[in-house]
LUMPAGU-838504 format. One record per residue (C-alpha): residue number from 1; residue in one letter; z, x, y. Coordinates in nm, 3 decimals. Example, Ala and Ser with C-alpha at 12.3 -4.5 7.8 and 13.67 -1.06 7.14 Angstrom:
REM LUMPAGU-838504
NODE seq type      up    east   north
NODE   1    A   0.780   1.230  -0.450
NODE   2    S   0.714   1.367  -0.106
END
This chain:
REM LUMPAGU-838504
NODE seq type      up    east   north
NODE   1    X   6.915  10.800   5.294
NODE   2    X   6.728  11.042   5.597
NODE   3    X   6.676  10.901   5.939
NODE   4    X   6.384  10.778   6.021
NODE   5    X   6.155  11.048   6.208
NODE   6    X   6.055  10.902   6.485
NODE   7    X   5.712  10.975   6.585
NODE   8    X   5.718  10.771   6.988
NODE   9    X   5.963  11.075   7.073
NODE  10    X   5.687  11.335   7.096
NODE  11    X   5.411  11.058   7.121
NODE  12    X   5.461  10.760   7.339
NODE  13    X   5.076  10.681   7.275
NODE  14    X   5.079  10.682   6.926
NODE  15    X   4.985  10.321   6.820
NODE  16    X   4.872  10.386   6.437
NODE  17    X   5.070  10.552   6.172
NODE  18    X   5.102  10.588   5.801
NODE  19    X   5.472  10.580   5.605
NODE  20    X   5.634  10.568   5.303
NODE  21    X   5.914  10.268   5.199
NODE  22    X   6.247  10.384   5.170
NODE  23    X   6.450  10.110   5.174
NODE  24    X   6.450   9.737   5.156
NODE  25    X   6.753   9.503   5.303
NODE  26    X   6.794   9.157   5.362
NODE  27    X   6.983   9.009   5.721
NODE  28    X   7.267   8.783   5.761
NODE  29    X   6.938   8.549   5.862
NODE  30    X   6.738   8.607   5.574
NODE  31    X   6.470   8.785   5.728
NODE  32    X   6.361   9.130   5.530
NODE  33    X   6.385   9.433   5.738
NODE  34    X   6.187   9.780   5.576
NODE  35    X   6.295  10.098   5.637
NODE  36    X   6.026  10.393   5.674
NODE  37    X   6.048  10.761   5.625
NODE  38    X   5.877  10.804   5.962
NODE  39    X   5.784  10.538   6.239
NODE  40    X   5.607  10.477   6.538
NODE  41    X   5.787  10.159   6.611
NODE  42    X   6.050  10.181   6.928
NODE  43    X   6.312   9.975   6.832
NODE  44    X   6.517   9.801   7.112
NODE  45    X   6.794  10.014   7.325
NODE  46    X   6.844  10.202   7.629
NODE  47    X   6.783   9.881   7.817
NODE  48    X   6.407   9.860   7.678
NODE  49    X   6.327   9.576   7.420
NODE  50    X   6.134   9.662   7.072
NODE  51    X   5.778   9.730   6.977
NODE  52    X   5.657   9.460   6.749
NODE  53    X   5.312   9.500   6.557
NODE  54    X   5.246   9.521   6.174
NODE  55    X   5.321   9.702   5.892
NODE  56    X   5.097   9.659   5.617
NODE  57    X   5.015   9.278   5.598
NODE  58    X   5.326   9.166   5.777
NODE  59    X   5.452   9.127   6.104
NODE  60    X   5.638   9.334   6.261
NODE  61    X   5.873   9.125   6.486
NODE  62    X   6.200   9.307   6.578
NODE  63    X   6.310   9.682   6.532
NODE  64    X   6.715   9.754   6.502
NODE  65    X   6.816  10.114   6.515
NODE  66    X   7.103  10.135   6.300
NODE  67    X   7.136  10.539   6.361
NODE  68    X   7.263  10.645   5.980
NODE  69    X   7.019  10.398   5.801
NODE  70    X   6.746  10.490   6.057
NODE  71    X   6.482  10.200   6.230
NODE  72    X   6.463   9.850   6.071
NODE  73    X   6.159   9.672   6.047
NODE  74    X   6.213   9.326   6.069
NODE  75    X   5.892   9.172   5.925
NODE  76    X   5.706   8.809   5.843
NODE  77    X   5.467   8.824   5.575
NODE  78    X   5.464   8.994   5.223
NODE  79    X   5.712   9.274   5.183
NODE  80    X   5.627   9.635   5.046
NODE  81    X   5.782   9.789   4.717
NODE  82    X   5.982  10.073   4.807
NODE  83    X   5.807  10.401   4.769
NODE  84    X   5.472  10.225   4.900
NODE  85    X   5.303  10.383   5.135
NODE  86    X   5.206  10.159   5.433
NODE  87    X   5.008  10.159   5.777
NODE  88    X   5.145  10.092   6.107
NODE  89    X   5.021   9.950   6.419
NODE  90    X   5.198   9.876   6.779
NODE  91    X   5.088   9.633   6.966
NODE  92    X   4.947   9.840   7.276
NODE  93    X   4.991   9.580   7.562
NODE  94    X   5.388   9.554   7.557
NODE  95    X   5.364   9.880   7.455
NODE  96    X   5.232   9.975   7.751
NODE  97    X   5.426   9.756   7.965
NODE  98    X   5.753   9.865   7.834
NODE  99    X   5.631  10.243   7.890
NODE 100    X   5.531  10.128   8.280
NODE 101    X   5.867   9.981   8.328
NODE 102    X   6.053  10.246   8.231
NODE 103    X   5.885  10.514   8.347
NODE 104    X   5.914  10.295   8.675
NODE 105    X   6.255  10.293   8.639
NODE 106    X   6.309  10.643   8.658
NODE 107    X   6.105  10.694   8.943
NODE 108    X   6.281  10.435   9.112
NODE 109    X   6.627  10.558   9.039
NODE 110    X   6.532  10.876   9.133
NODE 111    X   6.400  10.805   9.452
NODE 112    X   6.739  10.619   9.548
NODE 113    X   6.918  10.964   9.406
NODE 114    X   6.705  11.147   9.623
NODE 115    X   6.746  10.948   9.937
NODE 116    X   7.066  10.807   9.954
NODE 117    X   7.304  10.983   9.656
NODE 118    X   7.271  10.633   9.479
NODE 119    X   7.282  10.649   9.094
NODE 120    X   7.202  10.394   8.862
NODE 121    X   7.416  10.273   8.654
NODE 122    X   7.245  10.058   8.360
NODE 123    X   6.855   9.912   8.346
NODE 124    X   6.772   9.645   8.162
NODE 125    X   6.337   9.540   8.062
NODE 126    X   6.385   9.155   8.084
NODE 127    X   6.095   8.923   8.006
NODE 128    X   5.946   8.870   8.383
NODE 129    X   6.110   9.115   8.539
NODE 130    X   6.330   9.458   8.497
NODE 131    X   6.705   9.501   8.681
NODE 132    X   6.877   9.839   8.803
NODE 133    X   7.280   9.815   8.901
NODE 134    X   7.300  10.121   9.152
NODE 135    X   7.614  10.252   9.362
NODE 136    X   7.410  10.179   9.707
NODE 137    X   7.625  10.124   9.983
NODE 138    X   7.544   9.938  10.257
NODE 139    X   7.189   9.784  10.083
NODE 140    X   6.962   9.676  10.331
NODE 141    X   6.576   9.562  10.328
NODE 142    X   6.451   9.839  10.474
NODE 143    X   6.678  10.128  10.269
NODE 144    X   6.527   9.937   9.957
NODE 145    X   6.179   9.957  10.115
NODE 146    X   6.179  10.324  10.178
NODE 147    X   6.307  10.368   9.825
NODE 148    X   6.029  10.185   9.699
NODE 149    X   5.767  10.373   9.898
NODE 150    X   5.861  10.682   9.809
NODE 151    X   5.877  10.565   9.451
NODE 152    X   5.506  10.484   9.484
NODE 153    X   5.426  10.786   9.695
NODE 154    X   5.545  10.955   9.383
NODE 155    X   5.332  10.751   9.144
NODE 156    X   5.011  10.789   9.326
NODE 157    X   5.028  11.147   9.372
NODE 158    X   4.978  11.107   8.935
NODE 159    X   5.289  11.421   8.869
NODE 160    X   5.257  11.486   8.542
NODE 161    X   5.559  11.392   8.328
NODE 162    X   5.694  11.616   7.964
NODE 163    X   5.938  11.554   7.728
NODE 164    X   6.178  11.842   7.620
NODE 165    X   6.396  11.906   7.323
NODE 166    X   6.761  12.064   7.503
NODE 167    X   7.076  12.174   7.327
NODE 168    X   7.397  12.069   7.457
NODE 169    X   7.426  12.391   7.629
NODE 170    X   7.066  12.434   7.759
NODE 171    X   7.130  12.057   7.923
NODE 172    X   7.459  12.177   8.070
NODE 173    X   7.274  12.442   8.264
NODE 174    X   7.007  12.192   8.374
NODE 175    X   6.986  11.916   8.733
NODE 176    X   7.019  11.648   8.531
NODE 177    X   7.041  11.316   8.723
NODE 178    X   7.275  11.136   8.467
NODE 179    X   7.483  11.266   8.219
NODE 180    X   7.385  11.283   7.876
NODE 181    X   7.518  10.983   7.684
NODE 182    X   7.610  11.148   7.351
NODE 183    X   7.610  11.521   7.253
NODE 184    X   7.401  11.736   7.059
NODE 185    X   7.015  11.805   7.115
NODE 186    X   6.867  11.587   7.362
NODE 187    X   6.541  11.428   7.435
NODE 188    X   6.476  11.512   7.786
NODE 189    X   6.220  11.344   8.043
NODE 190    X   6.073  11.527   8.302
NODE 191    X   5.874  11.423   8.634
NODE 192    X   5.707  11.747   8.755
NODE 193    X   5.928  11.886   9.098
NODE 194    X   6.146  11.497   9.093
NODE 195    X   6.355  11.401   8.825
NODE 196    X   6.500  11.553   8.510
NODE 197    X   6.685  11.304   8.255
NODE 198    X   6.787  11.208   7.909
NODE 199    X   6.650  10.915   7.751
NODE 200    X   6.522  10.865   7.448
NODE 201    X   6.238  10.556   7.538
NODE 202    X   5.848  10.554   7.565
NODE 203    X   5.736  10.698   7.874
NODE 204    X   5.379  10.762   8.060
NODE 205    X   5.204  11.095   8.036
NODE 206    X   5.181  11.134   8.426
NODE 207    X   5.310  10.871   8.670
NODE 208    X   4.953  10.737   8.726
NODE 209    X   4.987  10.523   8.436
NODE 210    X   5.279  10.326   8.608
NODE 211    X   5.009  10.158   8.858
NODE 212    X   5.270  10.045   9.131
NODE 213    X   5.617   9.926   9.161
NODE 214    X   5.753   9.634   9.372
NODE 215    X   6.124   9.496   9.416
NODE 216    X   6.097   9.120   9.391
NODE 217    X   6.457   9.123   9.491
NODE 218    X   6.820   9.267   9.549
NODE 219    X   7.151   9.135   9.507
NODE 220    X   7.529   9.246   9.545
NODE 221    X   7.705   9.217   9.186
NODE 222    X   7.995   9.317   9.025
NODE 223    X   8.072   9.546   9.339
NODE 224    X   7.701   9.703   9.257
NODE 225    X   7.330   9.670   9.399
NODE 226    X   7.100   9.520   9.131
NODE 227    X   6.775   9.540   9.256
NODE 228    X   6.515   9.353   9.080
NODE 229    X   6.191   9.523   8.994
NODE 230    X   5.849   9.550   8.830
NODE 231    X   5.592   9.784   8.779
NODE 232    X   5.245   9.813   8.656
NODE 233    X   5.083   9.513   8.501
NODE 234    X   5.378   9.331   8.591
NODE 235    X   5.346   9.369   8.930
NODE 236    X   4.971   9.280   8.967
NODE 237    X   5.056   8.937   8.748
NODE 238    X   5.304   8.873   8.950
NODE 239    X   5.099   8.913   9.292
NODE 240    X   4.867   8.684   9.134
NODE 241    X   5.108   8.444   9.084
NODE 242    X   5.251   8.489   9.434
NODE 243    X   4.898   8.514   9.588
NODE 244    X   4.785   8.163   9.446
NODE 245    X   5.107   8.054   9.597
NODE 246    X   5.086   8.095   9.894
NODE 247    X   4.712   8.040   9.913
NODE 248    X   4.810   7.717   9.834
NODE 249    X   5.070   7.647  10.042
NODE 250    X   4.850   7.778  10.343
NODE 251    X   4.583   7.517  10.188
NODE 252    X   4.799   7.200  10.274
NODE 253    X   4.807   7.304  10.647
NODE 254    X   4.447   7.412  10.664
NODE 255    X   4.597   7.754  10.774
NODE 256    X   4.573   8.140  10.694
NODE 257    X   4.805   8.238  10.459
NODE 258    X   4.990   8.445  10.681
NODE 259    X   5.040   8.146  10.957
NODE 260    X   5.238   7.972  10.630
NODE 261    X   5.549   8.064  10.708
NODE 262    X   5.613   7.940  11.017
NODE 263    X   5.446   7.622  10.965
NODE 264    X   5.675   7.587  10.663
NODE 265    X   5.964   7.660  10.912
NODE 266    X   5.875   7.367  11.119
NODE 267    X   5.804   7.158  10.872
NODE 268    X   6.159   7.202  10.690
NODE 269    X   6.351   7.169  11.107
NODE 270    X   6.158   6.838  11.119
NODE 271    X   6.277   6.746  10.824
NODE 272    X   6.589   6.805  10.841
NODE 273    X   6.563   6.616  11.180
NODE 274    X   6.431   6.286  11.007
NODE 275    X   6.690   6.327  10.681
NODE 276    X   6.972   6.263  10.967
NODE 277    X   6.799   5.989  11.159
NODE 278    X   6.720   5.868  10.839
NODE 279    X   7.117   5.923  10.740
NODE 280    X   7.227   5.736  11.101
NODE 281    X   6.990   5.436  11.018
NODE 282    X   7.105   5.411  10.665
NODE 283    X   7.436   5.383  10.729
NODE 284    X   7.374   5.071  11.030
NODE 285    X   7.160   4.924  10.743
NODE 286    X   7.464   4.958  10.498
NODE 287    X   7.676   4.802  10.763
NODE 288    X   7.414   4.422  10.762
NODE 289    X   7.391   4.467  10.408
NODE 290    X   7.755   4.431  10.376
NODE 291    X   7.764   4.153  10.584
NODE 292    X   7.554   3.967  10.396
NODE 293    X   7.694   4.036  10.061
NODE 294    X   8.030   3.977  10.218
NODE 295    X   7.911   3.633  10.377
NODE 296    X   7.756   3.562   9.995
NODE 297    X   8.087   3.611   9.838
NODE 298    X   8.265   3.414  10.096
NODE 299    X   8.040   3.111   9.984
NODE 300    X   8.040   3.124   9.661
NODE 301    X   8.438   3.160   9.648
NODE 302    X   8.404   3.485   9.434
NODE 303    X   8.773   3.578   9.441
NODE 304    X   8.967   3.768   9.206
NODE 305    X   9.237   4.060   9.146
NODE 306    X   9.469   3.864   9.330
NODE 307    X   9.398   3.715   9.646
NODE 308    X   9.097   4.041   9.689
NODE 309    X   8.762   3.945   9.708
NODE 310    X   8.504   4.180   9.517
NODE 311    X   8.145   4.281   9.527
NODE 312    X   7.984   4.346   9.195
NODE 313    X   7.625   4.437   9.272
NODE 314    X   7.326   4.667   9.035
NODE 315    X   7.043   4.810   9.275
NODE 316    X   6.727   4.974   9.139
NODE 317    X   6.628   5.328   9.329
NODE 318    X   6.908   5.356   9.502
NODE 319    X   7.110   5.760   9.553
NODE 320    X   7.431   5.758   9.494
NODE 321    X   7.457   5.847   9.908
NODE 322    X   7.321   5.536   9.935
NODE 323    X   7.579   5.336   9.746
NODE 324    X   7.883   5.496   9.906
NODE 325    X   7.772   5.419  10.212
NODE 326    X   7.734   5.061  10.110
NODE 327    X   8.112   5.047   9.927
NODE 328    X   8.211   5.227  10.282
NODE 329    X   8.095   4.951  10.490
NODE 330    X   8.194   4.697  10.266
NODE 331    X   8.594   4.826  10.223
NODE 332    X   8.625   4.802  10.594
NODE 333    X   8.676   4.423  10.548
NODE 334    X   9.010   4.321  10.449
NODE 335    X   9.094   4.276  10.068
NODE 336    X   8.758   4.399   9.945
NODE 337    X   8.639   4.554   9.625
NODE 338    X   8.363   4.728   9.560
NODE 339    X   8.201   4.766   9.199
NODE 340    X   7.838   4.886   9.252
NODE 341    X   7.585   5.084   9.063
NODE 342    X   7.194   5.193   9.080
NODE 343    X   6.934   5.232   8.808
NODE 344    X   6.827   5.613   8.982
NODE 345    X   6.550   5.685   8.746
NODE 346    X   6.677   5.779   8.404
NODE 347    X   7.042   5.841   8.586
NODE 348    X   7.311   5.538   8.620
NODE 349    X   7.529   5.547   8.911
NODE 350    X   7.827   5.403   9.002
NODE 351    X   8.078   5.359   9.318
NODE 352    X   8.400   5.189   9.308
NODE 353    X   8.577   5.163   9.646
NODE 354    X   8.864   4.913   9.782
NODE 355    X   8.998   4.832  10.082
NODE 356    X   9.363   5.020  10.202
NODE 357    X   9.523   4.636  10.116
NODE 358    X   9.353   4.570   9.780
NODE 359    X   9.503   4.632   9.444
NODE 360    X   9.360   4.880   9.174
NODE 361    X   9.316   5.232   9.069
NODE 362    X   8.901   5.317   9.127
NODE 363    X   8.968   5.621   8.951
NODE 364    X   9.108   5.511   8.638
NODE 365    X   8.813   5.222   8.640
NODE 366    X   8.623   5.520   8.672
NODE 367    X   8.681   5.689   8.378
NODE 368    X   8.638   5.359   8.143
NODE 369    X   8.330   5.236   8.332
NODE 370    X   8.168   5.626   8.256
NODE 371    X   8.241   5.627   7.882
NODE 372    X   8.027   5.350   7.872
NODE 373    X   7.696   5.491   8.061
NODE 374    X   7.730   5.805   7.877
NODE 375    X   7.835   5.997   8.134
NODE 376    X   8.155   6.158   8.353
NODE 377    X   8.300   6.097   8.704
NODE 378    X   8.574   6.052   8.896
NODE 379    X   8.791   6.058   9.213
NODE 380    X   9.083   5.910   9.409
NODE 381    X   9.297   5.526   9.359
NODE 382    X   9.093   5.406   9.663
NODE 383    X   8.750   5.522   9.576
NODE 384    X   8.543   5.717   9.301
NODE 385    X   8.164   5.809   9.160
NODE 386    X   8.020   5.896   8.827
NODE 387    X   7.683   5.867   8.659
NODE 388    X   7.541   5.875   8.317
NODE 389    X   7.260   5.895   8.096
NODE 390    X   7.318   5.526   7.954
NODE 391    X   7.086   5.314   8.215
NODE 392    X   7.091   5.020   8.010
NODE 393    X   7.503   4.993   8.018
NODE 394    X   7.525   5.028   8.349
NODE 395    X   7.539   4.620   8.388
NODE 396    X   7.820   4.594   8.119
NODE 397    X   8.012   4.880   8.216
NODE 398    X   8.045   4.652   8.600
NODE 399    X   8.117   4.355   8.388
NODE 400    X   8.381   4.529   8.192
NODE 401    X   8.497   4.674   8.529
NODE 402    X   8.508   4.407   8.706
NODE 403    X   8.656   4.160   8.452
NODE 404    X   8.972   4.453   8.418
NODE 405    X   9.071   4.341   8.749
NODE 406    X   9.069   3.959   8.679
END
């Protein structure tokens, strides 16, 4: 069977077609994939994700390149008879945005070539966003920045940009910025007087199209920078989206968006303030509860694992900070076990704790007590936590507990 010609290497603008069925197949999933004697239809590699459209009166909803069998239409809808001839159509608006993201990211990579020797080393077009791994040493805010603003110095300045057909030879002769990735003739794109290189995607016809690039992000990984990017109509959503943001945190302070930050900055140093006052006062609360419940046992005689005495209590809205510090105040008194838990929402919780002179393994009554709620936990012999999704066992799972260590 011929390759598919494909028709987005000279034309990255070409969003209607018409092609003949050569082949029919059927996926490990069932779906129906048609193969065409020529197509329009980018299929996913290179780090940029497939067209999708239709083809005839189906769907077009994946594209595999399979190299000897050619492109694979992966369609939903009524299939064509091979030999048919059919009509073609790309959807223009991720066609477009996968052309301004990677024609983005060769003007970005470029520009980090150009200013500090760093290459990239793969690019990947994910759903919100697009990531570049570079060798950039020593990545700071501002090398990024100037990156960037030459990268959009570039764009504005609308350079013209023209795909060329090189032999192995004429591409050894030529400044490539990476080298090619298989041999042979090579597709080759060119920004005019900026960067030169191989790749086989859809790209704009001058930078113009790109819009406007912006790094959301930047990372160190693996030993690499990854830089996280958008361009075009990415980035203007994605303003939007940041824009409304902010507008709306500035809103709750009756402030200008630009005097957010630092009231944002006070607000969290206050809070932080309060969470340990809070903290201080929670823990002298802990310490009357425990009286009380101590004093409450004491009355009512409630003795048991031995000569220990132990508290077996269920709260409602209560963190499981909150109940350690309770089993902490209550294990200072002599003999003491603590078997408590919380209804925390749609979470159980549970703390066992016991005093240095009472008998039992918390960890081991752990385990059982966590089976019960659904959930996992753990810890040492003389105290332990878990939680689970089982709210409505958490009262057994204390009475199992606790009757173990009658």
């Amino acid at each position: 069977m011929p390759a598919t010609e494909r028709l987005y290497y000279t034309d990255s603008r070409l969003l209607e077609f018409d092609a003949r069925v050569t082949g029919l197949s059927e996926l490990d999933d069932g779906q129906i994939a048609v193969t065409l004697d020529r197509t329009a239809f980018y299929p996913t590699g290179g780090g940029q994700p497939t067209d999708t459209g239709a083809l005839g009166e189906a769907r077009v909803i994946d594209c595999i390149d399979t190299e000897d069998e050619g492109v694979l239409h992966v369609i939903q809808g009524p299939a064509p008879e091979v030999g048919d001839k059919v009509h073609g159509r790309i959807d223009w608006l991720r066609r477009l945005d996968h052309l301004q993201q990677h024609t983005g990211q060769h003007i970005l990579s470029a520009a980090f070539v150009r200013l500090f020797d760093a290459p990239t080393l793969s690019f990947r077009v994910l759903e919100h966003e697009c990531e570049i791994d570079m060798e950039l040493d020593d990545p700071t805010d501002a090398r990024i920045e100037q990156a960037v603003d030459l990268a959009n110095q570039i764009i504005w300045e609308s350079r013209p940009i023209s795909i060329r057909q090189v032999t192995s030879d004429e591409a050894a002769a030529l400044p490539l910025r990476k080298e090619p990735a298989r041999a042979g003739e090579l597709r080759v794109i060119e920004i005019d007087d900026f960067d030169l290189t191989p790749c086989g995607g859809t790209h704009a016809r001058s930078t113009g199209e790109v819009g406007v690039i912006a790094v959301r992000s930047w990372e160190r990984a693996k030993g690499l920078t990854r830089i996280h990017f958008m361009a075009g109509i990415r980035a203007l959503a994605d303003y939007r989206k940041a824009n409304k943001t902010a507008r709306e945190v500035a809103s709750l302070f009756s402030a200008g968006r630009e005097d957010s930050p630092a009231l944002v900055a006070r607000l969290v140093e206050e809070s932080k303030k309060l969470r340990r006052r809070i903290g201080e006062l929670e823990q002298v609360a802990c310490r009357v509860e425990a009286e009380e419940l101590i004093a409450q046992a004491s009355n009512s005689g409630s003795q048991s694992a031995g000569s220990a005495r132990f508290i077996s209590s269920v709260f409602d809205d209560r963190s499981a900070e909150s109940l350690k510090q309770l089993a902490l105040a209550l294990i200072t008194n002599p003999n003491t076990i603590a078997l408590l838990g919380s209804r925390d929402g749609d979470t159980a919780r549970l703390v066992f704790a016991r005093s240095s002179d009472a008998n039992g393994d918390m960890n081991e009554l752990m385990r059982k007590a966590c089976e019960m709620i659904d959930g996992r936990g753990g810890g040492k012999p003389d105290m332990a936590q878990g939680g689970g999704k089982s709210v409505a066992q958490l009262g057994i799972a204390l009475d199992q507990a606790a009757q173990s260590l009658s």
